[in-house]
Biotite code that builds the C-alpha atoms (Angstrom):
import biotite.structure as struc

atoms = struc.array([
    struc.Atom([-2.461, 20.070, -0.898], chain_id="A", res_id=1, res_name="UNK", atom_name="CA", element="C"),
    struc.Atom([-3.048, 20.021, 2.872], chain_id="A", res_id=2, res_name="UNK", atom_name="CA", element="C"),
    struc.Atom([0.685, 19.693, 3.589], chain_id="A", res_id=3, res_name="UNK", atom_name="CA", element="C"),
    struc.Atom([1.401, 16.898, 6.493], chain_id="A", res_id=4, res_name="UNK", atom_name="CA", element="C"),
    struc.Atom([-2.390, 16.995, 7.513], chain_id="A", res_id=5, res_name="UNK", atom_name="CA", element="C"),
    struc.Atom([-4.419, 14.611, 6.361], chain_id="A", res_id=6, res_name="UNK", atom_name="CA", element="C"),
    struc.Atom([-2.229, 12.126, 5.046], chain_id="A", res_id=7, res_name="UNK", atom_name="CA", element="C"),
    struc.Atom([0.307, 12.152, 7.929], chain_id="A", res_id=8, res_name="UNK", atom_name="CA", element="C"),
    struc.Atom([-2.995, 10.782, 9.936], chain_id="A", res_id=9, res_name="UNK", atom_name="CA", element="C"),
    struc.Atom([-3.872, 8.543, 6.908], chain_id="A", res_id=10, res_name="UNK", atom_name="CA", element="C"),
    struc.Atom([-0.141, 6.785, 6.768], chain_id="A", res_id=11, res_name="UNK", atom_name="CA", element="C"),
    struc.Atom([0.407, 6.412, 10.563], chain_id="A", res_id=12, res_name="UNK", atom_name="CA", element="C"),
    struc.Atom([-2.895, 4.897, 10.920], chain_id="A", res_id=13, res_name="UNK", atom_name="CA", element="C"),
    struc.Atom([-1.887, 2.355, 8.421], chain_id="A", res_id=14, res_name="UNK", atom_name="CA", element="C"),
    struc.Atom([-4.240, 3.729, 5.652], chain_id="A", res_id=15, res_name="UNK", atom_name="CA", element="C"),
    struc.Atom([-3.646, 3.912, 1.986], chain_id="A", res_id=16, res_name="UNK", atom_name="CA", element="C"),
    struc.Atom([-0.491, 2.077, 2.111], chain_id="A", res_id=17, res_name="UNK", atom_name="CA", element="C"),
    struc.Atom([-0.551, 0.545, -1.933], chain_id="A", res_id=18, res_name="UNK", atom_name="CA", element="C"),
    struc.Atom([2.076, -1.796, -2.401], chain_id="A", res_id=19, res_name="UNK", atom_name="CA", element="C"),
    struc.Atom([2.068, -3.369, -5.652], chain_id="A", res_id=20, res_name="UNK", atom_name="CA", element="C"),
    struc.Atom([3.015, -1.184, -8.917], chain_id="A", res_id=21, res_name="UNK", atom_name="CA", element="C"),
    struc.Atom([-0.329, 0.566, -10.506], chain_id="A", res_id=22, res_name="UNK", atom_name="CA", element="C"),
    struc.Atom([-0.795, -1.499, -13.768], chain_id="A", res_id=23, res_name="UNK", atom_name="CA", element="C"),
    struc.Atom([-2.199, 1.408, -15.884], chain_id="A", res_id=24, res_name="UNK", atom_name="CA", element="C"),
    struc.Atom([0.692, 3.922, -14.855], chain_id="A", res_id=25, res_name="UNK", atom_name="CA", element="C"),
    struc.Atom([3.293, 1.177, -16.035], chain_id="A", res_id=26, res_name="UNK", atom_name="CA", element="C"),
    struc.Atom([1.394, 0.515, -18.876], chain_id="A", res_id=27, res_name="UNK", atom_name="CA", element="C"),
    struc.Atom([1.670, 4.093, -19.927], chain_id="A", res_id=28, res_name="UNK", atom_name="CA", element="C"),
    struc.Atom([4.970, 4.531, -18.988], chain_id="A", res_id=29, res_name="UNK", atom_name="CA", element="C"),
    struc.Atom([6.241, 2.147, -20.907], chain_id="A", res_id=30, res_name="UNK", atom_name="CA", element="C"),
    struc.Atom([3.920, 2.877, -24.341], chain_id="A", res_id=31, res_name="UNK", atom_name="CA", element="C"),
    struc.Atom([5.089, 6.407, -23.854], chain_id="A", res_id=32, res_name="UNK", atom_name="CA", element="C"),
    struc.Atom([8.472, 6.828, -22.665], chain_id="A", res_id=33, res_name="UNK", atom_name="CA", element="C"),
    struc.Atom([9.387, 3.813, -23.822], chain_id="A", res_id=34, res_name="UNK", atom_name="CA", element="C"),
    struc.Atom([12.746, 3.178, -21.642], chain_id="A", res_id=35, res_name="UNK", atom_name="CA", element="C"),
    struc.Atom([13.430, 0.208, -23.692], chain_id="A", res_id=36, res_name="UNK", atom_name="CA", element="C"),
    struc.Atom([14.594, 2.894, -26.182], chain_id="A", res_id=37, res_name="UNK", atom_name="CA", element="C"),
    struc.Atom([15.847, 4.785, -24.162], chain_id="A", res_id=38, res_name="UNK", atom_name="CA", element="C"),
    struc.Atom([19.932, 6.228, -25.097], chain_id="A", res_id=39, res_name="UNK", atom_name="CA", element="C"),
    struc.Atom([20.278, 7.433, -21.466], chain_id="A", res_id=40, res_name="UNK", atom_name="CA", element="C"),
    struc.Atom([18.978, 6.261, -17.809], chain_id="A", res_id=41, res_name="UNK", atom_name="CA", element="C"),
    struc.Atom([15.661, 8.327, -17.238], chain_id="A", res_id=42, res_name="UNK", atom_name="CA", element="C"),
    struc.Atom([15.456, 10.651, -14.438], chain_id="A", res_id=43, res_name="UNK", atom_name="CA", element="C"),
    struc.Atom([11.800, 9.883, -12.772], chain_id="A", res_id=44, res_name="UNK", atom_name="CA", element="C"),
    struc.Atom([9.846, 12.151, -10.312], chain_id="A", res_id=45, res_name="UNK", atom_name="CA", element="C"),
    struc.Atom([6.905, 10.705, -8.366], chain_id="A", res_id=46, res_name="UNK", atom_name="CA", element="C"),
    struc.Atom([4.266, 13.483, -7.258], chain_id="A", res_id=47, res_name="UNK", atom_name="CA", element="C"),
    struc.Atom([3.246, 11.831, -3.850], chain_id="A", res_id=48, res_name="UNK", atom_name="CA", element="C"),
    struc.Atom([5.141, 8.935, -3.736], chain_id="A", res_id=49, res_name="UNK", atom_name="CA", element="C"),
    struc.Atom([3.267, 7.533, -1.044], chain_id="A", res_id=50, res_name="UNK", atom_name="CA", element="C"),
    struc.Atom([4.127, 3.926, 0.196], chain_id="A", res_id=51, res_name="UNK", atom_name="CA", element="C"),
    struc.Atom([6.338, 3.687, -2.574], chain_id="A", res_id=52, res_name="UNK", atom_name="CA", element="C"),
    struc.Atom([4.226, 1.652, -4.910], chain_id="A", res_id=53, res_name="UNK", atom_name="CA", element="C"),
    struc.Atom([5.885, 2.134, -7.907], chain_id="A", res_id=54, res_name="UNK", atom_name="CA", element="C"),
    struc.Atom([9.281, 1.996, -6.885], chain_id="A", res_id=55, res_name="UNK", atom_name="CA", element="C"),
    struc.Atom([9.767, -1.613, -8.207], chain_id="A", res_id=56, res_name="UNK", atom_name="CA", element="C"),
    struc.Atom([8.726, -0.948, -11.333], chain_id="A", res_id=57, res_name="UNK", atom_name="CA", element="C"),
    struc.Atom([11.091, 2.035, -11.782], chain_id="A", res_id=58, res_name="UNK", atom_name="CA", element="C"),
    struc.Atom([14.425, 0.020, -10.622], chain_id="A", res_id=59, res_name="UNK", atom_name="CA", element="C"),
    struc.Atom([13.273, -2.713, -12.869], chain_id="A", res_id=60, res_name="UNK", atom_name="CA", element="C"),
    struc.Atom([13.747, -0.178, -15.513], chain_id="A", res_id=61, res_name="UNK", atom_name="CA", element="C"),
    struc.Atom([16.812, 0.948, -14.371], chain_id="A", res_id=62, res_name="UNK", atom_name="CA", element="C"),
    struc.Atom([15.532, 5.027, -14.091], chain_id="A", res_id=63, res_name="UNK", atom_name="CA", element="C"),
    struc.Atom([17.495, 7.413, -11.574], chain_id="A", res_id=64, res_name="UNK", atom_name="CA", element="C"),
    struc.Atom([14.007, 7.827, -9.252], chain_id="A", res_id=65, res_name="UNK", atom_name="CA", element="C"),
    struc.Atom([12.910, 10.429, -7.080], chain_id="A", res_id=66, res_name="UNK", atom_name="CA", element="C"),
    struc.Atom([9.989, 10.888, -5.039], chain_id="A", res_id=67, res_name="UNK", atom_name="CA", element="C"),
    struc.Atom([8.463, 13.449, -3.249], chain_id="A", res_id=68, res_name="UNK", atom_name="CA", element="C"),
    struc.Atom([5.653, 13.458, -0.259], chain_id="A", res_id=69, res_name="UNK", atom_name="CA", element="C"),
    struc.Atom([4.165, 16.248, 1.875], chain_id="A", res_id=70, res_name="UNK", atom_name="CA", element="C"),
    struc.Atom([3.685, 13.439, 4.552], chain_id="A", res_id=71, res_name="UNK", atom_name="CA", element="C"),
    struc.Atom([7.035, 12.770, 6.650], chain_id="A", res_id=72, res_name="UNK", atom_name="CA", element="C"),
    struc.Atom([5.488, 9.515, 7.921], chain_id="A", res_id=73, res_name="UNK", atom_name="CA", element="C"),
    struc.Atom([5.421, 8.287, 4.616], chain_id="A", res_id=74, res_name="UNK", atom_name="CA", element="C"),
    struc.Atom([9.119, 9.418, 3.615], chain_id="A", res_id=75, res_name="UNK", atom_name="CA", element="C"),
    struc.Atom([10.623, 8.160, 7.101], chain_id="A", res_id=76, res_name="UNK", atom_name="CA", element="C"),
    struc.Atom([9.025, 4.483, 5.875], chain_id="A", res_id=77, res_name="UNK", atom_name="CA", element="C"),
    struc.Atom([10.539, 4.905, 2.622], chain_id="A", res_id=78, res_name="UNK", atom_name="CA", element="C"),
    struc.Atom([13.643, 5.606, 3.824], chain_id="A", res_id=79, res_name="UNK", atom_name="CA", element="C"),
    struc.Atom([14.047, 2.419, 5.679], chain_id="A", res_id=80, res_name="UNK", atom_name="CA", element="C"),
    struc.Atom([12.257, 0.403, 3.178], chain_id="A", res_id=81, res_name="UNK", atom_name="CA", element="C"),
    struc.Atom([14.845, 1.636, 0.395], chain_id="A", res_id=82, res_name="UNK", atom_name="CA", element="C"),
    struc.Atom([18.298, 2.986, 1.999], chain_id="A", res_id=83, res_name="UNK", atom_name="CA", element="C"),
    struc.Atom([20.112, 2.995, -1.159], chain_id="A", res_id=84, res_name="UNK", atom_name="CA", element="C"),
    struc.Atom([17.018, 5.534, -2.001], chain_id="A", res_id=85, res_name="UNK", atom_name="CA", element="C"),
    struc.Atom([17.203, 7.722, 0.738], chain_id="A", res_id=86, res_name="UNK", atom_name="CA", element="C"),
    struc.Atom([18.652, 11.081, -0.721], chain_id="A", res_id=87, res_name="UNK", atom_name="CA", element="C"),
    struc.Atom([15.975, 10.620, -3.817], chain_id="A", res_id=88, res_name="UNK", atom_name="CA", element="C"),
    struc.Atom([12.768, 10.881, -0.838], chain_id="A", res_id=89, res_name="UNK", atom_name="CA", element="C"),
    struc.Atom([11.715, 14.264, -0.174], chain_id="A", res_id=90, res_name="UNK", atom_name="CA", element="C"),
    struc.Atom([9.185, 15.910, 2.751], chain_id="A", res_id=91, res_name="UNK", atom_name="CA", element="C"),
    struc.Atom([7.814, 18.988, 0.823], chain_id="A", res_id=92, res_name="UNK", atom_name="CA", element="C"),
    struc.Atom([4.633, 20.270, -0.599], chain_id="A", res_id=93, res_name="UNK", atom_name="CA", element="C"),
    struc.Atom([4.573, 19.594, -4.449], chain_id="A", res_id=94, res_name="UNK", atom_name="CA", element="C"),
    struc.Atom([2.392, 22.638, -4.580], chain_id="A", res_id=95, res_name="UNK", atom_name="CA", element="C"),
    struc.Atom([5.139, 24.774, -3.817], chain_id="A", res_id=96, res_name="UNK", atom_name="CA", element="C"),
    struc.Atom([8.953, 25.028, -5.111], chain_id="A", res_id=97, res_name="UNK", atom_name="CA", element="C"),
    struc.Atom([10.678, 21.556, -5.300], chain_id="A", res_id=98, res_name="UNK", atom_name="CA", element="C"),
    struc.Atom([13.672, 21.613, -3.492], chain_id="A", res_id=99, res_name="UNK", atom_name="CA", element="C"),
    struc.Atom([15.154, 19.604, -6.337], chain_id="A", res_id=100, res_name="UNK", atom_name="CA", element="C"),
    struc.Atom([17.615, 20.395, -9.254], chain_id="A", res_id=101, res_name="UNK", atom_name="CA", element="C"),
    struc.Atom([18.268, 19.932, -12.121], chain_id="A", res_id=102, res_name="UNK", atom_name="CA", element="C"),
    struc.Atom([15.246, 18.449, -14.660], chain_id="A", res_id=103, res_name="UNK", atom_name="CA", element="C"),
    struc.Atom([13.584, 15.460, -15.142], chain_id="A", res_id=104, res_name="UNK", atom_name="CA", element="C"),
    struc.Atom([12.509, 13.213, -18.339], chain_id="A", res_id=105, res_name="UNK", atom_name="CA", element="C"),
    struc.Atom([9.407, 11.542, -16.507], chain_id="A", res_id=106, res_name="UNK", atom_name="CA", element="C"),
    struc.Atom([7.290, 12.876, -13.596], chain_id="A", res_id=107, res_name="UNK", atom_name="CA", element="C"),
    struc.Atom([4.657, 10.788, -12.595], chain_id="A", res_id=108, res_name="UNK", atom_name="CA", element="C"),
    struc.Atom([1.497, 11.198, -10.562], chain_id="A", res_id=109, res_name="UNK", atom_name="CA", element="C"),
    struc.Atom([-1.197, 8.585, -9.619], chain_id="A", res_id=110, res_name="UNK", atom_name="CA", element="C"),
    struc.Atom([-3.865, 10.206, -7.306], chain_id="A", res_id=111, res_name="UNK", atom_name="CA", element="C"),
    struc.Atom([-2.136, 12.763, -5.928], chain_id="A", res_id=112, res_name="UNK", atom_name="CA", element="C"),
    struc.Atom([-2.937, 15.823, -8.015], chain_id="A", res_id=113, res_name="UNK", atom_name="CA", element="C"),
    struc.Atom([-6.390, 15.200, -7.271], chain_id="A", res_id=114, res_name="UNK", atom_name="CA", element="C"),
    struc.Atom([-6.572, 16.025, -3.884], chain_id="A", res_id=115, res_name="UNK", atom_name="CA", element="C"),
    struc.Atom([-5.546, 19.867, -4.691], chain_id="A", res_id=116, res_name="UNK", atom_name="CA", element="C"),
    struc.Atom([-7.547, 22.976, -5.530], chain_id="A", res_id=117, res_name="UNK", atom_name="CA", element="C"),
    struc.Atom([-7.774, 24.039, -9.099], chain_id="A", res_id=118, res_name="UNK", atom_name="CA", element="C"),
    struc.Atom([-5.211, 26.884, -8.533], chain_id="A", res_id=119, res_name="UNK", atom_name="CA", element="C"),
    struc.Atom([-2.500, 24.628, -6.850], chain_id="A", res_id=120, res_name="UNK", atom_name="CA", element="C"),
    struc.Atom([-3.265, 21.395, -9.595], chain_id="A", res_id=121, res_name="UNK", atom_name="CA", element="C"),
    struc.Atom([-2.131, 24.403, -12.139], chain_id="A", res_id=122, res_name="UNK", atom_name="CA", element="C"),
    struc.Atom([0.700, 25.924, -10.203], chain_id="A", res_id=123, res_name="UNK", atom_name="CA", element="C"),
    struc.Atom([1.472, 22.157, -9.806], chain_id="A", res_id=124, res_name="UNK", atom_name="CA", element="C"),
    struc.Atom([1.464, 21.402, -13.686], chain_id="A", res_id=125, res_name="UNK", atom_name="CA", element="C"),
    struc.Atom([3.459, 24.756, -14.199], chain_id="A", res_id=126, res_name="UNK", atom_name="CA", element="C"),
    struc.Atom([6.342, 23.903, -11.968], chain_id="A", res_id=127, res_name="UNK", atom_name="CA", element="C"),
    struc.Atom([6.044, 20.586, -13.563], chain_id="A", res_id=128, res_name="UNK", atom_name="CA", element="C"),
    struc.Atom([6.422, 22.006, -17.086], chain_id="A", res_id=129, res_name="UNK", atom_name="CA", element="C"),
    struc.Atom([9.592, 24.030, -16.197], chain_id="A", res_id=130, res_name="UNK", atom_name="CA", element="C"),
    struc.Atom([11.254, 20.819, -14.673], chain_id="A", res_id=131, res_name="UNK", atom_name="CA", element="C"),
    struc.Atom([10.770, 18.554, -17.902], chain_id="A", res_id=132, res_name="UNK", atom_name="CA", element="C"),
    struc.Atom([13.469, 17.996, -19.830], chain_id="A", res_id=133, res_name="UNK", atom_name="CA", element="C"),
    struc.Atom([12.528, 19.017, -23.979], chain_id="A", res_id=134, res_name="UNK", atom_name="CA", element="C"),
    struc.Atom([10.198, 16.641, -24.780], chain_id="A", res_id=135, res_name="UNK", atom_name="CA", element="C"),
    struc.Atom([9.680, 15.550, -21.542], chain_id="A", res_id=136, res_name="UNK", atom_name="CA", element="C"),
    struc.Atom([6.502, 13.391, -20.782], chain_id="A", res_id=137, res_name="UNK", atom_name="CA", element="C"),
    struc.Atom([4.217, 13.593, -17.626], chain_id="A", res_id=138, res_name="UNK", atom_name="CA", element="C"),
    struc.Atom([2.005, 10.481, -16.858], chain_id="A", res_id=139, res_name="UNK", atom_name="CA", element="C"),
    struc.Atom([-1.335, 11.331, -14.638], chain_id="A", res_id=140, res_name="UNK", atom_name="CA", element="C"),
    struc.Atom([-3.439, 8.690, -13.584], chain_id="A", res_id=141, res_name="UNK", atom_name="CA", element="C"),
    struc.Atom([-6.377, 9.240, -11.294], chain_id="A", res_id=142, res_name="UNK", atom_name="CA", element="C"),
    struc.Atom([-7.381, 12.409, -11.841], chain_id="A", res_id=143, res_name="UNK", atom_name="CA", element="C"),
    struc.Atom([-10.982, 12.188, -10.314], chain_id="A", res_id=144, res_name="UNK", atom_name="CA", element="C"),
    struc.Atom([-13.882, 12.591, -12.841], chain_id="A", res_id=145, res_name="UNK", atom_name="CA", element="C"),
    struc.Atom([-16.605, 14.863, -12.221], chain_id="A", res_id=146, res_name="UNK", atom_name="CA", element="C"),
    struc.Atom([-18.753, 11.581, -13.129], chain_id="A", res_id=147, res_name="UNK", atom_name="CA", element="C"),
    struc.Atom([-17.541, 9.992, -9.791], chain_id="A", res_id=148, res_name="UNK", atom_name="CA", element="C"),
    struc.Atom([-20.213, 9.653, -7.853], chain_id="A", res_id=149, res_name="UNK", atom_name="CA", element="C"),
    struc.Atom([-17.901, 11.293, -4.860], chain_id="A", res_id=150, res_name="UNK", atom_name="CA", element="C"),
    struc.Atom([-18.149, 14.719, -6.699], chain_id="A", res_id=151, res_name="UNK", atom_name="CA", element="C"),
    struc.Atom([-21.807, 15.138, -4.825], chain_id="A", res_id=152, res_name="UNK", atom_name="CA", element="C"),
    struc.Atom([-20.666, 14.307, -1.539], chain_id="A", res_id=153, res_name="UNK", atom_name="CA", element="C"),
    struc.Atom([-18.159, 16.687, 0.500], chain_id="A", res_id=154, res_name="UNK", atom_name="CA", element="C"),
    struc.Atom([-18.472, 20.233, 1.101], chain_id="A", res_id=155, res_name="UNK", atom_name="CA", element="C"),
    struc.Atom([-18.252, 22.610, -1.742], chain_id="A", res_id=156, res_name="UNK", atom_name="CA", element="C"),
    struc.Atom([-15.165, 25.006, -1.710], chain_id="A", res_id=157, res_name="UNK", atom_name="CA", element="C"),
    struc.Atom([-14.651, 28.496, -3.428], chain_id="A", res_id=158, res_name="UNK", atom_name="CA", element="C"),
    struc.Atom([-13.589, 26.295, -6.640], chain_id="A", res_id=159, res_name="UNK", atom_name="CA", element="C"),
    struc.Atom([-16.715, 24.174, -8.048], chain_id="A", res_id=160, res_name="UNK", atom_name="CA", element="C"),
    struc.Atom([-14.755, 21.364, -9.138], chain_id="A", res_id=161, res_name="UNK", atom_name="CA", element="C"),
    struc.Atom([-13.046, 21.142, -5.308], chain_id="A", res_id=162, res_name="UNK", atom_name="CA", element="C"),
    struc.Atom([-15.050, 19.397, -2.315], chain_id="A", res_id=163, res_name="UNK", atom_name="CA", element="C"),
    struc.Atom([-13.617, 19.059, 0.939], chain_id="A", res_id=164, res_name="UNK", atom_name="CA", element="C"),
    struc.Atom([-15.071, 17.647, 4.130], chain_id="A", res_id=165, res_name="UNK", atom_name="CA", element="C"),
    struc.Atom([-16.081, 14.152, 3.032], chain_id="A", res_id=166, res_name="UNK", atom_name="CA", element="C"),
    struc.Atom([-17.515, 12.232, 5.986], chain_id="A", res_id=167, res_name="UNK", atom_name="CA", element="C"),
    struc.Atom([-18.069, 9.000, 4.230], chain_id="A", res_id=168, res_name="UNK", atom_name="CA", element="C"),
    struc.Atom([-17.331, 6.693, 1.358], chain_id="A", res_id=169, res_name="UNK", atom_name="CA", element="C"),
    struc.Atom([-14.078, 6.109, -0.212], chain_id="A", res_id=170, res_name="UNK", atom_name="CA", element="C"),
    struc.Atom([-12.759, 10.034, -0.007], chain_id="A", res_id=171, res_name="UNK", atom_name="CA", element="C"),
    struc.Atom([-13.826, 9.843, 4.179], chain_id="A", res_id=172, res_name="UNK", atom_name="CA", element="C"),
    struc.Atom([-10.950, 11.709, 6.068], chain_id="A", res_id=173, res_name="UNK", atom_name="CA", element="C"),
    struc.Atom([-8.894, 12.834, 2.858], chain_id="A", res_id=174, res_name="UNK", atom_name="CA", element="C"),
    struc.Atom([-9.369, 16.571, 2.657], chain_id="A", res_id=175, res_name="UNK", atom_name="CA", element="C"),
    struc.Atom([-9.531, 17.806, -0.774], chain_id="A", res_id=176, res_name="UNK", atom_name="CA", element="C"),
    struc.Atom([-10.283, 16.471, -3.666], chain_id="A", res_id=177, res_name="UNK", atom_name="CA", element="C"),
    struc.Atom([-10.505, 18.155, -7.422], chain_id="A", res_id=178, res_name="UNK", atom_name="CA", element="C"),
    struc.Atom([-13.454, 16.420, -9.588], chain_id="A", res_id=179, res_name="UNK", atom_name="CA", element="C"),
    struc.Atom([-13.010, 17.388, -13.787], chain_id="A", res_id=180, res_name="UNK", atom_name="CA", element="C"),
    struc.Atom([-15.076, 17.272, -16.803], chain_id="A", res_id=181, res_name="UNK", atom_name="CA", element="C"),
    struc.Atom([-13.293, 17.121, -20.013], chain_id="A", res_id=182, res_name="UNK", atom_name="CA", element="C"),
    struc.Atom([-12.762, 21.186, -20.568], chain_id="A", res_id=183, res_name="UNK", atom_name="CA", element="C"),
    struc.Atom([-11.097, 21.439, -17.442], chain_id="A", res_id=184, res_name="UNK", atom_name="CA", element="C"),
    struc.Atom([-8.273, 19.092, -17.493], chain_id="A", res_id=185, res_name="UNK", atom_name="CA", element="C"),
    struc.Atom([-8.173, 20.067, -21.303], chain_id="A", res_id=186, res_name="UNK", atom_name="CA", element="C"),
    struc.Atom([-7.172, 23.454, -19.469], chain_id="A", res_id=187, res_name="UNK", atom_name="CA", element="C"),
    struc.Atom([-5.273, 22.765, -16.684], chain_id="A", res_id=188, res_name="UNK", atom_name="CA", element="C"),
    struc.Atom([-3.091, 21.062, -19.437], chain_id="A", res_id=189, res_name="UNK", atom_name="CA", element="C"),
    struc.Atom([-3.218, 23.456, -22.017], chain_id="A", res_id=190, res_name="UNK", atom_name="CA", element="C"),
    struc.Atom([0.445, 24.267, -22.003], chain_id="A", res_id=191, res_name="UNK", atom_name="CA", element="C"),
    struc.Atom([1.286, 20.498, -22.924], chain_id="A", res_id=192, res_name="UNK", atom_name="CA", element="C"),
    struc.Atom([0.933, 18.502, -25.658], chain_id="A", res_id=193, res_name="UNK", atom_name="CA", element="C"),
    struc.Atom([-1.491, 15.760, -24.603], chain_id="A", res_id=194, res_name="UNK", atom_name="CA", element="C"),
    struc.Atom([-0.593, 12.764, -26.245], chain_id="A", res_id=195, res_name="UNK", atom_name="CA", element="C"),
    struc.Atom([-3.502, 10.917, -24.649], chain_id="A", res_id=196, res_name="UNK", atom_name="CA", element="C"),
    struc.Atom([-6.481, 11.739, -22.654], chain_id="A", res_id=197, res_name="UNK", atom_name="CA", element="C"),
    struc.Atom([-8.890, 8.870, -21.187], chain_id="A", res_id=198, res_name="UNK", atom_name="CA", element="C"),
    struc.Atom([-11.712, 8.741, -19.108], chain_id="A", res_id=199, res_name="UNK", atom_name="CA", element="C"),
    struc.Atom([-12.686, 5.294, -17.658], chain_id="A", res_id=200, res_name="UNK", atom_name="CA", element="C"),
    struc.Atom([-15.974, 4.801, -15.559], chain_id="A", res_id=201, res_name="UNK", atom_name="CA", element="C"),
    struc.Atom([-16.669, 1.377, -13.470], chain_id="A", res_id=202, res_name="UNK", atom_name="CA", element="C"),
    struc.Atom([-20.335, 0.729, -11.895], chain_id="A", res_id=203, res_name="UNK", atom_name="CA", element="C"),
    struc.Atom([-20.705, -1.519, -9.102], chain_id="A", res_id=204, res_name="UNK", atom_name="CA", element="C"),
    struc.Atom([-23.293, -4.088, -9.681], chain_id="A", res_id=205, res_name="UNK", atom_name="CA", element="C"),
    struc.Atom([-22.502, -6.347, -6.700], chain_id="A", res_id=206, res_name="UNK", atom_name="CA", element="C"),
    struc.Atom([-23.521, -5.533, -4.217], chain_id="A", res_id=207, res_name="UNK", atom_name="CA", element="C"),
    struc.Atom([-25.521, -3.422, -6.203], chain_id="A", res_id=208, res_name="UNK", atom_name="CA", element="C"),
    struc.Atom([-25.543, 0.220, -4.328], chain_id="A", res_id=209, res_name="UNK", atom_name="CA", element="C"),
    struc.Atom([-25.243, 2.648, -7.813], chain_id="A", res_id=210, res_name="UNK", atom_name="CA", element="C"),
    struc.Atom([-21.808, 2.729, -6.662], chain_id="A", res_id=211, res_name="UNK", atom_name="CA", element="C"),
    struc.Atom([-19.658, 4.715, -9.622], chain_id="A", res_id=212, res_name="UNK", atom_name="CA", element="C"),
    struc.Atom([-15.459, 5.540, -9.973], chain_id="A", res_id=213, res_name="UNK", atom_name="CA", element="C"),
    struc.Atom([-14.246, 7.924, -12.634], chain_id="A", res_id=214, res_name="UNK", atom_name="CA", element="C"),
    struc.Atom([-11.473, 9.430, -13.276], chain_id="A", res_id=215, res_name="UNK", atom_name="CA", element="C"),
    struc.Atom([-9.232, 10.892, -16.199], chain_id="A", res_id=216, res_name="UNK", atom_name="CA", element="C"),
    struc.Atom([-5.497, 9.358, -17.335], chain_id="A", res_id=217, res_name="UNK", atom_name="CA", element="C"),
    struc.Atom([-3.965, 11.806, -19.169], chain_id="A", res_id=218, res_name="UNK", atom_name="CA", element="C"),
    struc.Atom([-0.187, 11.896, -20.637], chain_id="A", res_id=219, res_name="UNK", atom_name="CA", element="C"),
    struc.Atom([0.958, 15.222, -21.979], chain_id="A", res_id=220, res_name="UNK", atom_name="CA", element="C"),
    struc.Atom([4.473, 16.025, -22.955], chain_id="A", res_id=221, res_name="UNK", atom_name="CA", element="C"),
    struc.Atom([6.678, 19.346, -22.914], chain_id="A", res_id=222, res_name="UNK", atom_name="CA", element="C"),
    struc.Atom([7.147, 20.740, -25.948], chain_id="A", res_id=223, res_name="UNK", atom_name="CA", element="C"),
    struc.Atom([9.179, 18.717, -28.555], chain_id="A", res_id=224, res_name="UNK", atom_name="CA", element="C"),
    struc.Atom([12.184, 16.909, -28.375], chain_id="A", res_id=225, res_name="UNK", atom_name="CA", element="C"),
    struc.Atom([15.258, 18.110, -29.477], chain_id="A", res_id=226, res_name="UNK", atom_name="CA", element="C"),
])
């Protein structure tokens, strides 16, 4: 993660800044934590929070969230935007020790993880593994596909499945990002039990420039509960 680099720029510029809960996250949250259920409030850690996009959808659940963000533009906005909230916002880089105790029954990630090297995606999932409660679940959405078409653009890096420099299209001006086939995220989550593991593809026909998204959802939980 390029801590307060790129996506300081990105945020004060205005860029980036999604709003509006991500559908499949929810979707996944709910089929596979299923807070409904739940006996106790669930303790929920966002992996770049961002704009706060999911927030909503957390308090409507009623979970105890947290969210951390290597851009302090971002967290300063979230702060204001959510008072009640500020405490739970933290400026650090994911990729390194969370300032944070105590563990957590959800931690959540929607394109965030993606923008890291192989090495720091793993130390990531590591740290991430050792702050799950048993039987913890994490929820990963957007983990780029080495089927997106961005995978060819951008400068290669000293990892294969990392390109950097991207001049153009929809990655322009975001540093890193980490493209996967199917044996790597099996690996970089091989110390989970993955639950589920998707890859979606869309193709743009209109206009009708070839233009392709993939990416992997995957949700993986820490050993077994209880």
């Amino acid at each position: 993660m390029v801590f307060a680099g790129e996506w300081n720029t990105i945020y004060a510029a205005n860029r980036h800044l999604s709003v509006w809960p991500w559908s499949e996250l929810v979707a996944l949250v709910m089929r596979h934590a299923r807070p409904g259920e739940a006996t106790a409030q669930l303790r929920v850690l966002e992996l770049g929070v961002g704009a706060g996009a999911n927030i909503p959808f957390f308090a409507s659940i009623g979970a105890d969230f947290w969210g951390i963000d290597g851009s302090s533009v971002i967290i300063e906005r979230l702060r204001e935007a959510y008072p009640e909230l500020a405490d739970h916002f933290l400026v650090a880089d994911f990729v390194a020790d969370w300032p944070l105790d105590g563990r957590f029954d959800l931690i959540v990630d929607r394109g965030s993880l993606t923008h890291n090297t192989g090495a720091d995606i793993a130390r990531t999932l590591a740290q991430a593994k050792a702050r799950l409660a048993d039987g913890g679940l994490i929820v990963a959405v957007d983990l780029f596909s080495s089927a997106f078409d961005e995978y060819a653009s951008g400068e290669p890096t000293e990892d294969h499945y990392t390109r950097c420099n991207f001049q153009r299209g929809r990655l322009a001006g975001t540093g890193l990002a980490h493209f996967a086939d199917e044996d790597r995220i099996r690996s970089l989550f091989a110390d989970f039990e993955i639950e589920l593991l998707e890859h979606k593809s869309f193709r743009r026909h209109v206009p009708d420039d070839g233009s392709q998204f993939a990416a992997w959802n995957v949700v993986a939980r820490s050993g077994k509960a209880g």
